[in-house]
C-alpha positions as CSV (number, residue, x, y, z in Angstrom):
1,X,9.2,-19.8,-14.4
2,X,5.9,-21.4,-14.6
3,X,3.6,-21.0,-17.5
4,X,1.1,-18.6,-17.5
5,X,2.6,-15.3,-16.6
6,X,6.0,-14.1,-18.1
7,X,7.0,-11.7,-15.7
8,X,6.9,-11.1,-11.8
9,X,4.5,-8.0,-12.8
10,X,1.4,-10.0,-13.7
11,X,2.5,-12.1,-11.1
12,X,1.5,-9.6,-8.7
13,X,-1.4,-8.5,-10.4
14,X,-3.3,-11.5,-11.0
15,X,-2.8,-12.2,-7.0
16,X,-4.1,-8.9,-6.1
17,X,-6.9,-9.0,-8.3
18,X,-7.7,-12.6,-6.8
19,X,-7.8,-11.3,-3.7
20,X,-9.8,-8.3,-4.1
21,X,-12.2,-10.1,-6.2
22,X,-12.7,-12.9,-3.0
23,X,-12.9,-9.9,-0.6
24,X,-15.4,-8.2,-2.9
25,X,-18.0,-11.4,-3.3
26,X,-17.8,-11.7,1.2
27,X,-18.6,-8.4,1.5
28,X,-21.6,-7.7,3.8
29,X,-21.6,-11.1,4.9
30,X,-21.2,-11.6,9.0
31,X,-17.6,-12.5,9.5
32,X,-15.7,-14.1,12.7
33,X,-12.9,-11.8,13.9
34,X,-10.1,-13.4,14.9
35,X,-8.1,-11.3,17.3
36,X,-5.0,-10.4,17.1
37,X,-4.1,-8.3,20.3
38,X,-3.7,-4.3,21.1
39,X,-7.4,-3.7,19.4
40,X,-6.6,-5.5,16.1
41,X,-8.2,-8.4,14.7
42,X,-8.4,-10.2,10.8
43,X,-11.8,-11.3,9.8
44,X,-12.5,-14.8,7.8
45,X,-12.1,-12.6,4.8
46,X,-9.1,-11.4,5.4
47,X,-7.5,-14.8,5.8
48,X,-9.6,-16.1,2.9
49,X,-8.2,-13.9,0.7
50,X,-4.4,-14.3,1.6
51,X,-5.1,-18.5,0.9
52,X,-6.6,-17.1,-2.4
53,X,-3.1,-15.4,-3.0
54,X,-1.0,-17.6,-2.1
55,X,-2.5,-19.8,-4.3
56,X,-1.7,-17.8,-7.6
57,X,2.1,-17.1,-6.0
58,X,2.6,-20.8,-6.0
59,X,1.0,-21.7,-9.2
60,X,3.5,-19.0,-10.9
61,X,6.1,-19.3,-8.1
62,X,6.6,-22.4,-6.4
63,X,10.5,-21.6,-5.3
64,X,9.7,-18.1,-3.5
65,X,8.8,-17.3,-0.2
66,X,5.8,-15.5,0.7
67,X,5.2,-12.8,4.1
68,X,1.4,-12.7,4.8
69,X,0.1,-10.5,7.2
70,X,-2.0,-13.2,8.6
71,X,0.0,-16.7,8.0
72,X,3.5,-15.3,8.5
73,X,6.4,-16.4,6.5
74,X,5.9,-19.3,4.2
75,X,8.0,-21.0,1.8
76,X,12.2,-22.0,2.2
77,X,13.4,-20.7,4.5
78,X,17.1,-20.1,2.4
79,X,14.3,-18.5,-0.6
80,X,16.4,-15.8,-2.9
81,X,12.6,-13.7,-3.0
82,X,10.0,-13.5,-1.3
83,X,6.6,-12.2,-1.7
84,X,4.9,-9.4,0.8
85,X,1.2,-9.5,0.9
86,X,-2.1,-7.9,2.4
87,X,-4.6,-9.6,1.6
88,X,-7.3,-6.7,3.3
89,X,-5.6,-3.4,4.1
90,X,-8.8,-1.9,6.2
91,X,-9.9,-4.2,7.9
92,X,-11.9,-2.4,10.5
93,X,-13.4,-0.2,7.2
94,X,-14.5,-3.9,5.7
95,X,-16.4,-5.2,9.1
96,X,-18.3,-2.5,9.6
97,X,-19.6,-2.1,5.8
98,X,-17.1,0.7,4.1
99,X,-15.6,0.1,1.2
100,X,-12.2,1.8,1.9
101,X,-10.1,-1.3,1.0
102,X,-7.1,-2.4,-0.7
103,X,-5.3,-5.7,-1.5
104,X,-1.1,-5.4,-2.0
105,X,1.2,-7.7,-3.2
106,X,4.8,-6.7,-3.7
107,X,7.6,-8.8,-4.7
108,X,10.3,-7.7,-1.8
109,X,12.7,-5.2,-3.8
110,X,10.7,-5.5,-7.3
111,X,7.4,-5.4,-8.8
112,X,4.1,-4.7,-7.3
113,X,0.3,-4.4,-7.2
114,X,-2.2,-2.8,-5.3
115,X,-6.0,-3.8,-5.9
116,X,-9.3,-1.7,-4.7
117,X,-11.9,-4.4,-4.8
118,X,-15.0,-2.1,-5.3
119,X,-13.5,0.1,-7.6
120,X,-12.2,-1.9,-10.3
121,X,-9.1,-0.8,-10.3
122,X,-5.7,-2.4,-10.2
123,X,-2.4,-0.6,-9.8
124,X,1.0,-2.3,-11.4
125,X,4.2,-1.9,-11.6
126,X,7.1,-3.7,-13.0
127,X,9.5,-1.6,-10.8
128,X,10.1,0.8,-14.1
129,X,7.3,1.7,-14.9
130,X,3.4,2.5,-13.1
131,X,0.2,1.7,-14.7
132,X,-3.4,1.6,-14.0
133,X,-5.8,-1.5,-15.2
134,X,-9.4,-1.9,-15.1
135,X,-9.4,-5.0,-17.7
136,X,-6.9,-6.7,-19.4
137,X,-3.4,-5.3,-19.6
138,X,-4.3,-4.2,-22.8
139,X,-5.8,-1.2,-21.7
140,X,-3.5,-0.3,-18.8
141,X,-2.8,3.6,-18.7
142,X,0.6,5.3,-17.3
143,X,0.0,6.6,-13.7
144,X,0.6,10.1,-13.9
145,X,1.4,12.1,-10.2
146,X,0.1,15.8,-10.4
147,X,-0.4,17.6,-7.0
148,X,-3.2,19.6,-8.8
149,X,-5.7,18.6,-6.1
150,X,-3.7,19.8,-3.2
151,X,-5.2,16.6,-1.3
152,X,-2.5,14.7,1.2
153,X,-3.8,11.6,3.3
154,X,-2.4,11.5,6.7
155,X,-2.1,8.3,8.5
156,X,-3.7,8.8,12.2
157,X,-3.2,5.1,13.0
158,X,-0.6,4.5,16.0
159,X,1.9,3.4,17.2
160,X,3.1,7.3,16.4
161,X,6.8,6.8,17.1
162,X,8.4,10.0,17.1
163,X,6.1,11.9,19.2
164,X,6.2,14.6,20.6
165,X,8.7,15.6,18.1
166,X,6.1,14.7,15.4
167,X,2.3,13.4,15.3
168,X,0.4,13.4,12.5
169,X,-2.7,15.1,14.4
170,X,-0.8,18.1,15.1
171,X,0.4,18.4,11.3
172,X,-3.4,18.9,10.3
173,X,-3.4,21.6,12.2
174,X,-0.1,23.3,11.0
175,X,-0.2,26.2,9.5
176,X,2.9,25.3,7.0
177,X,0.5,22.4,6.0
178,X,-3.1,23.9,5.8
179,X,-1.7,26.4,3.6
180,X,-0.9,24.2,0.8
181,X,-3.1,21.4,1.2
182,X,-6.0,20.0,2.2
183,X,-6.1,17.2,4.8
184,X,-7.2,14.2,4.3
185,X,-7.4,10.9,7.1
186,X,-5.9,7.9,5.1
187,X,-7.2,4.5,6.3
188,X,-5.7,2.2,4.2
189,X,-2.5,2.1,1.8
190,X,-4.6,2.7,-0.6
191,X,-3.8,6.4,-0.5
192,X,-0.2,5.5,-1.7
193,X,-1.8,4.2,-4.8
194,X,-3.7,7.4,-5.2
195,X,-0.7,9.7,-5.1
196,X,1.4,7.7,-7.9
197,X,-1.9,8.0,-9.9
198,X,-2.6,11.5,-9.6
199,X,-5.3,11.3,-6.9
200,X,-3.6,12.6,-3.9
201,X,-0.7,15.5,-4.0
202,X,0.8,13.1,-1.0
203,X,0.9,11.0,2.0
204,X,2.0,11.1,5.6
205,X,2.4,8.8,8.2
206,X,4.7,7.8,11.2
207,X,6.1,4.2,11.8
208,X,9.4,2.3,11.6
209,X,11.3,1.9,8.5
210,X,8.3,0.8,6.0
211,X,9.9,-0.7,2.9
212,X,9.6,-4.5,3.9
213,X,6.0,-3.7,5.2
214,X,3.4,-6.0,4.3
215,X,1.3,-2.8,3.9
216,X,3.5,-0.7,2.6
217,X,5.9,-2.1,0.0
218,X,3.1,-2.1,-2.8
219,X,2.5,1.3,-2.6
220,X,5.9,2.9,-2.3
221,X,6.9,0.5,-5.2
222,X,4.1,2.3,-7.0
223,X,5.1,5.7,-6.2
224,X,9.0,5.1,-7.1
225,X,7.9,3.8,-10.3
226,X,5.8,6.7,-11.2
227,X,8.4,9.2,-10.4
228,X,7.2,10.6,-6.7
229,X,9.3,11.7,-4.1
230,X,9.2,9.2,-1.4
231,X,11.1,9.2,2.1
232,X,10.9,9.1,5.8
233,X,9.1,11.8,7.8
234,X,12.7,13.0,8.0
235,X,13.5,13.2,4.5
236,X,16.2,10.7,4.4
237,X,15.6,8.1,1.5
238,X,13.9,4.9,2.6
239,X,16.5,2.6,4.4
240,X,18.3,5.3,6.2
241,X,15.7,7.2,7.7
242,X,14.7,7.1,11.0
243,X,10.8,5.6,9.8
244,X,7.9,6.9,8.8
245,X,7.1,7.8,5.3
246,X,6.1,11.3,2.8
247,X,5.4,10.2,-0.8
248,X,4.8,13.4,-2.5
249,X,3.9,13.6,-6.5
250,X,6.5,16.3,-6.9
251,X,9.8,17.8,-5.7
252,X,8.0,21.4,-4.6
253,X,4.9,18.9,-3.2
254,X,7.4,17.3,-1.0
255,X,9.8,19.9,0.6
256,X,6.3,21.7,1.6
257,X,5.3,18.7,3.2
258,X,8.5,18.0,4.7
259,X,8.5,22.0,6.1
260,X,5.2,21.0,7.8
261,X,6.6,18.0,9.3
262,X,9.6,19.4,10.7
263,X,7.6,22.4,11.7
C-alpha cells in the first residue's frame, strides 16, 4: 500500500471528496455536453472530476483497476480489485443549475463513499461499519437508519425492465404504498445514502442486477453497512434477484415496501 492512507476506506473517501469538491468549484459555469446516446450526455465536469479521482486511486492504488462511468475500465486487465466510480451522479440536475448531486466511489465488493458536493457531507464505509463526515475523520458520526420520516425515493428513470408487471410510476399511486409512506422522485443515488443515514425510510427502483453499478455500488455498500434491508424489487438478496433494488432502513419498512411492489 502507498503512504498516505492506511485503509481502502479513506481511499474511497478522499476520491469522493476530490471529486465533489472539483464538481462544486465548476458549478454554474457553461459546460460542453458530450453525448452519449438514447438522451444521455456527460458534461466537461463530469469527466473532470472522474480524472480528479482517478488521480487519488492511483496515488494510493497504483495495482487496481478502476470502472469510470465516463473512461471505462482502466488499469490491468488480470487486476485482483477494482475501483467503481461516478464522478457526477445527476448530471442533467448539474447542467441545468440544481444541486441534486452526488459523487460515489466503491471499491467492487468492499468499502465505499458517497459525496454531496454542496452539502458537505461525505458518507463512508469500511464495509463494517457506516459513518457520516463533514471534516476530518475525527468527527465522523455512525449512520443511523430510522424510517421515522415515512419518506421513500423512487427512481422514475428508465429503462423500467419488468413492466408491466412492475413500474415505479404506478407504485406512487398504490394504495399499499401511500399508506405508509410518502413519495418521493429520487434523481440521483444519493437517496441511498439518505436511507443508511436516517433521511429516507427507503428507496425503489427498477434495473438489472445493480451491485457492480458504477451508480449503485456506493450506496448499497452504505446501506449494508448500516444494517438496512437491501434486495431486488423481488425481494431476493442482491445477486440472485431478478434486478432492481428496495433498500429499506428496517425489516417492517421493507416487507411494506415489498407488499407495494408486488401489489
Amino acid at each position: 500500500m502507498s503512504e498516505g492512507y492506511a485503509d481502502d476506506a479513506e481511499v474511497a473517501a478522499a476520491a469522493a471528496r476530490a471529486g465533489a469538491d472539483l464538481v462544486r468549484r465548476m458549478y454554474g459555469r457553461r459546460l460542453a455536453r458530450i453525448d452519449k446516446g438514447g438522451g444521455d450526455f456527460a458534461t466537461e465536469a463530469d469527466v473532470a472530476a472522474e480524472e480528479r479521482i482517478l488521480g487519488v486511486i492511483r496515488a494510493a492504488r497504483p495495482g487496481d483497476a478502476v470502472l469510470g462511468e465516463e473512461g471505462g475500465r482502466r488499469g490491468a486487465a488480470d487486476a485482483a480489485r477494482q475501483w467503481l466510480v461516478d464522478p457526477l451522479c445527476g448530471t442533467l440536475n448539474y447542467a441545468v443549475g440544481t444541486m441534486l448531486v452526488a459523487v460515489n466511489v466503491a471499491l467492487r465488493g468492499g468499502p465505499a463513499a458517497v459525496a454531496d458536493p454542496f452539502g458537505g457531507e461525505v458518507f463512508v464505509t469500511d464495509g463494517a461499519t457506516a459513518r457520516l463526515r463533514r471534516g476530518g475523520p475525527d468527527g465522523d458520526a455512525p449512520l443511523t437508519p430510522t424510517a421515522a420520516s415515512g419518506l421513500v425515493d423512487v427512481n422514475l428513470d428508465p429503462p423500467f425492465l419488468h413492466a408491466p408487471d412492475f413500474h415505479p410510476a404506478a407504485l406512487l399511486a398504490h394504495p399499499a404504498f401511500v399508506s405508509h409512506f410518502r413519495p418521493r422522485v429520487g434523481s440521483t443515488s444519493l437517496a441511498l445514502a439518505w436511507v443508511a443515514a436516517g433521511k429516507r425510510a427507503g428507496y425503489v427502483t427498477d434495473g438489472p442486477d445493480l451491485t457492480g453499478s458504477v451508480h449503485f455500488a456506493a450506496g448499497i455498500a452504505l446501506c449494508r453497512a448500516a444494517g438496512c434491508v437491501v434486495t431486488g424489487i423481488d425481494g431476493a438478496p442482491l445477486g440472485e434477484t431478478v434486478g432492481g433494488l428496495v433498500a429499506a432502513a428496517d425489516r417492517e419498512t421493507h416487507q411494506a415496501l415489498m407488499s407495494a411492489v408486488r401489489g
